[in-house]
C-alpha positions as CSV (number, residue, x, y, z in Angstrom):
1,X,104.4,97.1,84.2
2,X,104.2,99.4,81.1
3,X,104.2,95.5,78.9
4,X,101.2,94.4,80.3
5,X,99.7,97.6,81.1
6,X,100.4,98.3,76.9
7,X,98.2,95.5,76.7
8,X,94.8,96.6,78.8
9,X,95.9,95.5,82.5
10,X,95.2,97.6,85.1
11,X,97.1,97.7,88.3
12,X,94.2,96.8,91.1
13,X,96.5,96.9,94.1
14,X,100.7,96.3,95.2
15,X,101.3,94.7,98.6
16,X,105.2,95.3,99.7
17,X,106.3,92.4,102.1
18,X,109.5,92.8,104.3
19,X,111.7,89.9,103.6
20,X,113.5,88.2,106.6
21,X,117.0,89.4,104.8
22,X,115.8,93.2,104.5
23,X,114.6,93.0,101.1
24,X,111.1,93.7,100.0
25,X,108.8,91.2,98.1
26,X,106.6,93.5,95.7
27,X,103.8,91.9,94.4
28,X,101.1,93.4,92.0
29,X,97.6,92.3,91.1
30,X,96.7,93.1,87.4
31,X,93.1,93.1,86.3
32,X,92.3,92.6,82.9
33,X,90.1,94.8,81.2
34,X,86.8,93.2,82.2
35,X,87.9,93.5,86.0
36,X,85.3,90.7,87.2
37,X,87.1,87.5,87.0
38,X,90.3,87.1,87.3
39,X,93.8,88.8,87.7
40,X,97.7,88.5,87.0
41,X,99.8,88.7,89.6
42,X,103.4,89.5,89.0
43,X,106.0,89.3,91.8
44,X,109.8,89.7,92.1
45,X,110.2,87.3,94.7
46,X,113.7,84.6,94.2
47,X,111.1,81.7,95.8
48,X,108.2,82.0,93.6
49,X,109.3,80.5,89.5
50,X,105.9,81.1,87.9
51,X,103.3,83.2,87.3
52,X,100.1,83.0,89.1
53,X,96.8,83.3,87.9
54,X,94.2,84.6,90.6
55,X,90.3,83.7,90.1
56,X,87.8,86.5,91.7
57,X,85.5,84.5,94.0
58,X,82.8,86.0,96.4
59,X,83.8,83.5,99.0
60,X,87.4,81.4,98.7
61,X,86.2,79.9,102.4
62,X,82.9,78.6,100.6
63,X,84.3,78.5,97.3
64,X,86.9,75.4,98.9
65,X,83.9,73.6,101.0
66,X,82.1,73.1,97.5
67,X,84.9,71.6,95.7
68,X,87.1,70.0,98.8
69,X,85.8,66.5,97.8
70,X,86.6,66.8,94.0
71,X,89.3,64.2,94.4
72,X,90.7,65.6,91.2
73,X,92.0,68.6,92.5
74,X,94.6,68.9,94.5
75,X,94.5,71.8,97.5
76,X,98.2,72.9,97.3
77,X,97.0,75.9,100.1
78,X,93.8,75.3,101.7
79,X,91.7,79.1,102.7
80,X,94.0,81.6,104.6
81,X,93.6,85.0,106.0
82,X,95.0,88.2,103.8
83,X,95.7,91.7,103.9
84,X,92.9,91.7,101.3
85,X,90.8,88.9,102.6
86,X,91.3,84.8,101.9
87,X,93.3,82.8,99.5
88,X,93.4,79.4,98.6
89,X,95.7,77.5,95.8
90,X,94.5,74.6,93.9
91,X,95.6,72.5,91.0
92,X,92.8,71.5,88.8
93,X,92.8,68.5,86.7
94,X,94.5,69.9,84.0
95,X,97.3,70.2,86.2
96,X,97.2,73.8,85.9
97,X,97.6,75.8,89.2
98,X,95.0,78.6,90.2
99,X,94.8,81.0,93.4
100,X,91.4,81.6,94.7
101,X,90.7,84.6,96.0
102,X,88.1,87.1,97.7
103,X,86.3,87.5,100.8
């Protein structure tokens, strides 16, 4: 934390999730300084092997019914239900992987 926050990320929120094994999975959103668009998430889960990258939408549930029929994105998660609200992960065209999320 003190890396990233050394470099202008803020911490906007931590979710701890029970693990069926008893461990907790921490995961931390980072918001870069402008704090409108997008957010790091760091996580010390053993399943996840990359970093994601979360986009700041108003709606992820509309957000997806715009860009469903863009047949060159791929929906690896379609919208689902939060702590924080909804969540969807795409891969754009680029082949680079994005989580939308927001209300």
């Amino acid at each position: 934390m003190a890396f990233y926050e050394s470099l202008g990320l803020t911490q906007g929120w931590k979710i701890e999730r029970p693990m069926p094994d008893g461990r907790v999975w921490n995961l931390v959103g980072l918001n870069f300084p402008d704090g409108t668009s997008s957010e790091l998430v760091l996580s010390d889960s053993t399943e996840i092997d990359f970093t994601e990258i979360e986009l700041k939408v108003d709606d992820v549930r509309a957000n997806f019914g715009e860009m469903k029929g863009n047949a060159d994105i791929t929906w690896i998660r379609e919208p689902f239900a939060t702590e924080s609200g909804h969540v969807a992960v795409m891969e754009a065209p680029d082949g680079n992987v994005f989580v939308l999320v927001g209300a």
